[in-house]
N, C-alpha and C positions, 0 to 999 in steps of 0.2 A: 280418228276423226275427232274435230272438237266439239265440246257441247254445245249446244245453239240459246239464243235467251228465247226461243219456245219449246225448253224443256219439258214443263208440264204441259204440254200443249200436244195432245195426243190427233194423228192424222184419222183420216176415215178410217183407219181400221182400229181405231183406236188404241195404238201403241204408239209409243214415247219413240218420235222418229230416232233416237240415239239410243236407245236403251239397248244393254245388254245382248238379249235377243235380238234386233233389229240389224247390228253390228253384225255378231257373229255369222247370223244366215248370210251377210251378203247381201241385201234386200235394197240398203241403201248406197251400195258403193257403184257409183258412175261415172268410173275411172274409162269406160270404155263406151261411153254412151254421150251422143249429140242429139242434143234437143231442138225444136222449134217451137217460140213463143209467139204467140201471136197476141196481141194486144188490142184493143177495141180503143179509139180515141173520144167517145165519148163519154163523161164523167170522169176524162181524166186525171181528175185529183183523186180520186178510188183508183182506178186503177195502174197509174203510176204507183199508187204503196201496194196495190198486189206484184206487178211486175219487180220489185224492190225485195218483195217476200222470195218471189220464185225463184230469182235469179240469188238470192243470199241461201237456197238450200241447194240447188244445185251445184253452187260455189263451195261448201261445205262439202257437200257429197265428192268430189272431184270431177264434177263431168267435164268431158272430153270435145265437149262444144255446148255452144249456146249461140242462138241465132234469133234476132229480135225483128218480128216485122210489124207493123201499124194497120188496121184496117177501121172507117168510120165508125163503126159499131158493133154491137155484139150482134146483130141482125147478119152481117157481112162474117164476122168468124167462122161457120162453117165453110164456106166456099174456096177463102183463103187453107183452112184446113185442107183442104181436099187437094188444092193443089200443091200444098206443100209434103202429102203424103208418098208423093213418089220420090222424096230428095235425097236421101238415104238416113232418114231421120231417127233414132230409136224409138220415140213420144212426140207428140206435140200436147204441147199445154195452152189451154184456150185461156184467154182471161178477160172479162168484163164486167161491166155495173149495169143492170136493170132496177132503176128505180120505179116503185108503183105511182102514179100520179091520177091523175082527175081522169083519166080515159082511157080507155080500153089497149091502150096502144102495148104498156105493159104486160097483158096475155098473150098479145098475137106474139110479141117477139122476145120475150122470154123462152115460151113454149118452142116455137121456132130455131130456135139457137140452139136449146138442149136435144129437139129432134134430128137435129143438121147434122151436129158434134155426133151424137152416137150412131148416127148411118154412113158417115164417113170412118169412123173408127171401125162398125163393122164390115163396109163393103171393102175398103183400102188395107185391112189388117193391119192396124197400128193403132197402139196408145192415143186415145185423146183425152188428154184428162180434164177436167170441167172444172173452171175458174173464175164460174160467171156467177155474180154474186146476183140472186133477184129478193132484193130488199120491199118494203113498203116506205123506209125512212132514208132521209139520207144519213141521221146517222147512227141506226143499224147498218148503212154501208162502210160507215165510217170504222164502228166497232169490231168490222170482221174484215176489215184491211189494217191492221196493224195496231187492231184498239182493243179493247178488254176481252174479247173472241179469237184473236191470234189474227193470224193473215190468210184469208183462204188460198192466196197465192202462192204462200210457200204450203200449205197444203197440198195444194193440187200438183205442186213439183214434185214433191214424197210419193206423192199415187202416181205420177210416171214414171219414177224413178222404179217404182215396186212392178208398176207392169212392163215396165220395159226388159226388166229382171224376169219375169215370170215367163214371159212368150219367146224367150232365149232356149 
């Protein structure tokens, strides 16, 4: 596999998605493995470059499918998750932007979205990996969709990659 320009750019588990180790286990190879990305359209100038991040590590990795669908917001990604959990999917990878603004609206569906995602991943058994950025600035969103913080996007592609590896 080739090396990626977020080499230094260690995923949540904070190894070097190429490194030595990562390679050898097999952690990253998804030559056999179909994804489902789901996207949020709102703040999509963020997450157009996480979807840009996920699908450039998957692309690396070799996965074996990639499937892109659109929903209004990150408010709406779990629901879409859920029914895309019975498709024969390895992972699904959530991706969105939560910016904090003047009103509370950022708690409710922040909260909301990361609650959604992981009661669909547990009730459904399957990967969802969480690609939802909930910032205060826009551009701390900006920073961690392709800017001095890496992509959380292709982050969150490496952690499905790894669980979808794992629960094999």
């Amino acid at each position: 596999m080739k090396p990626n320009r977020y080499l230094d750019y260690p995923t949540m588990s904070r190894e070097t998605p190429w490194s030595a180790d990562a390679i050898a286990s097999g952690r990253n190879d998804a030559s056999s493995l179909k994804f489902a990305i789901v996207v949020a359209r709102f703040n999509s100038g963020i997450t157009e470059k996480l979807l840009e991040g996920a699908r450039e590590a998957l692309t690396k990795a070799g996965a074996a499918g990639i499937e892109v669908f659109y929903v209004p917001g990150a408010f709406e990604l779990p629901l879409a998750a859920k029914w895309l959990a019975h498709g024969g999917y390895s992972a699904i990878i959530a991706l969105g932007a939560v910016i904090r603004g003047e009103t509370p609206h950022f708690d409710f569906v922040a909260g909301e979205a990361a609650r959604g995602l992981q009661q669909v991943a547990l009730e459904c058994n399957i990967p969802v990996a969480f690609g939802v950025l909930t910032t205060d600035t826009m551009e701390q969103a900006e920073a961690r969709a392709g800017g001095r913080h890496g992509n959380k996007g292709y982050d969150a592609a490496m952690t499905a990659i790894e669980m979808a590896r794992f629960g094999k």
